[in-house]
C-alpha positions in Angstrom: 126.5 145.1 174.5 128.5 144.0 177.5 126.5 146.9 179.6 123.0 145.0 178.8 124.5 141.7 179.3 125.4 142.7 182.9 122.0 144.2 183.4 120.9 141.2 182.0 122.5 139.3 184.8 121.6 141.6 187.2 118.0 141.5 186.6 117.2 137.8 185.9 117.0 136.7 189.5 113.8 139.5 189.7 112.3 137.4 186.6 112.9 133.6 187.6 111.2 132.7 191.1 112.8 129.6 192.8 110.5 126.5 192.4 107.7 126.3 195.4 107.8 122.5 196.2 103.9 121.4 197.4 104.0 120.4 200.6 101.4 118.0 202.1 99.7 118.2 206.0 100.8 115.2 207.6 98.9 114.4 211.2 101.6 114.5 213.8 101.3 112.4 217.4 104.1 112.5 219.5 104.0 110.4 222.7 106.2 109.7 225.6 107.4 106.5 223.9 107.2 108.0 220.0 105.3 109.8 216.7 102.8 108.7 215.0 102.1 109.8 211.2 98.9 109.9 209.3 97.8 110.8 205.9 94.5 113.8 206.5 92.2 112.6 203.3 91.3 115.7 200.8 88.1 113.7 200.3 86.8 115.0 203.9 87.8 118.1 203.7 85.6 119.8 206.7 87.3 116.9 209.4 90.9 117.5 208.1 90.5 121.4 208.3 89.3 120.7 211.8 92.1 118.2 213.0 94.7 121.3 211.4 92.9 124.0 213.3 92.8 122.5 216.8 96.6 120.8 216.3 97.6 124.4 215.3 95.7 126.1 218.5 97.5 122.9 220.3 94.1 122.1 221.5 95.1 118.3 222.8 98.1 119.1 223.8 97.4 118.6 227.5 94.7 115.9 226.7 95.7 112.2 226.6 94.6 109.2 225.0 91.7 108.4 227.3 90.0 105.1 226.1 92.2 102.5 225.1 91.0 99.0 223.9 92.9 96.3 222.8 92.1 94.7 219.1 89.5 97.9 219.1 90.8 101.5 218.9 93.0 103.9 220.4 90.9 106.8 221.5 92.4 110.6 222.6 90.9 114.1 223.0 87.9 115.2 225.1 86.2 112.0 227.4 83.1 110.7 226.2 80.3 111.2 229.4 77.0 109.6 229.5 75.7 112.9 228.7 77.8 113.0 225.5 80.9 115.0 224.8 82.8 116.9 227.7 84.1 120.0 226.2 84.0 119.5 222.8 84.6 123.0 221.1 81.9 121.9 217.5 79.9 119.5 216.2 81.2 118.5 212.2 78.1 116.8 209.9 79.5 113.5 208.7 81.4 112.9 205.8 81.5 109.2 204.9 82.7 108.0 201.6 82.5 104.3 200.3 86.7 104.2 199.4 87.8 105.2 202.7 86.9 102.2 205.7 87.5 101.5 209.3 90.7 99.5 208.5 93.8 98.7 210.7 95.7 102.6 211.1 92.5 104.5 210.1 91.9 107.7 212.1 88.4 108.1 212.5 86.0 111.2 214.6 84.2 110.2 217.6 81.0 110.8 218.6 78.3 109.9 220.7 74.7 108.2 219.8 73.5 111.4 218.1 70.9 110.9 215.5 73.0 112.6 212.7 75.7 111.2 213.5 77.6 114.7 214.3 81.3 113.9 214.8 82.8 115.7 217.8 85.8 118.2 216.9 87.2 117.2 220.0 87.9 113.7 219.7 89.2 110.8 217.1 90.3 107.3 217.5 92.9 105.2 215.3 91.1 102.2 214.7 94.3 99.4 216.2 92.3 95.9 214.9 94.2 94.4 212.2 91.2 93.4 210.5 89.5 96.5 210.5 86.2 97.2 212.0 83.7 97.4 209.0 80.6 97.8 211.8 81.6 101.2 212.0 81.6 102.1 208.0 78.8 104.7 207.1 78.5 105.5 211.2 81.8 107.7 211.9 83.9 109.7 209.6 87.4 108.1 209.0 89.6 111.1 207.8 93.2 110.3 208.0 94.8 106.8 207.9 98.6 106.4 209.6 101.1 105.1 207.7 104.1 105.2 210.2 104.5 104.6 213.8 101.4 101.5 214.7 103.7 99.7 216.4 102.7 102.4 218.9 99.3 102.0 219.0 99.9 98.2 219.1 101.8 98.9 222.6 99.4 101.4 223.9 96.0 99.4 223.6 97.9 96.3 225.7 98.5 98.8 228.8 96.5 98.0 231.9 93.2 100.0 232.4 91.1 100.6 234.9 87.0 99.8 234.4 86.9 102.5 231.7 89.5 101.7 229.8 91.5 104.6 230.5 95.6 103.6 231.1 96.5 103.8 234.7 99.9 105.5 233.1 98.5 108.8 231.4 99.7 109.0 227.5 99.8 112.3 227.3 99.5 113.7 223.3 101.4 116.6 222.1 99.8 116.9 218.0 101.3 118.7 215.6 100.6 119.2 211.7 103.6 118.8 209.5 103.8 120.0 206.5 106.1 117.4 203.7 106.9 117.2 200.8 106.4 114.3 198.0 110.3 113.1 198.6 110.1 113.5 202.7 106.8 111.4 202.7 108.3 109.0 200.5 111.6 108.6 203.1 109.0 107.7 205.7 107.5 105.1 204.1 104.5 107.2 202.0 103.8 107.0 199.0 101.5 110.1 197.9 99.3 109.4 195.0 
């Protein structure tokens, strides 16, 4: 007995496989001055596979947040052109749901004045107007909403501009995804539901 207790032993860890925590993607923006977090909504599930593949390629990571507007958004990736989009890798169909809006720390796709309303893959905004900007509800695709790090944002849509609202200071973007779990959201402040 003593033989098949120690094979017992030896065996069990083969049997029981540690416990896989789920992890979450988390939208990462670091900036010269900080990090920005922001929940990706399941609900839009084409715009949030999007925002991971191009932070995983690094796409924007020698883009900057080109349009800044103060009480408006925050806007980054590829510069919008009077002939539309410069550069922008795709065109995503829009994804608009009635329980996600345009409020303060939502992270929206831009686009240009396409009929169909085609988001760019290139480019998004975080919307920085503490009321919210319900004009743009049904128009863009809000897919992520930041929970940490608007104090940010705040600072970055009061720096001077020159006539198209692009900072005279570049604020170079370096986006990441992280990957967290329940308890390391909930350290930073979110709550996942």
């Amino acid at each position: 007995m003593p033989a098949l207790l120690v094979l017992f032993a030896y065996l069990l860890p083969f049997f029981i496989q540690p416990e896989v925590k789920k992890t979450y993607p988390i939208g990462q923006i670091k900036v010269d001055s900080g990090e920005i977090l922001f929940w990706l909504y399941d609900e839009t599930p084409v715009h949030k596979a999007s925002f991971i593949k191009l932070a995983n390629e690094g796409y924007w990571d020698t883009l900057t947040f080109n349009r800044v507007i103060n009480n408006f958004v925050a806007q980054g990736g590829c510069p919008d052109t009077p002939a539309g989009f410069s550069n922008s890798p795709y065109l995503l169909k829009p994804e608009f749901n009635p329980a996600i809006r345009h409020t303060y720390g939502a992270v929206g796709a831009g686009r240009d004045n396409n009929p169909d309303k085609l988001s760019a893959g290139c480019q998004f905004y975080i919307v920085q107007n503490k009321n919210g900007l319900p004009r743009l509800d049904n128009n863009y695709t809000v897919f992520g909403q930041v929970f940490r790090g608007m104090e940010l944002i705040d600072t970055i849509v009061a720096l001077k501009t020159d006539s198209t609202n692009t900072p005279l200071t570049p604020i170079r973007l370096d986006i990441n995804v992280l990957n967290l779990t329940a308890g390391e959201l909930k350290k930073l402040g979110y709550i996942v539901k």
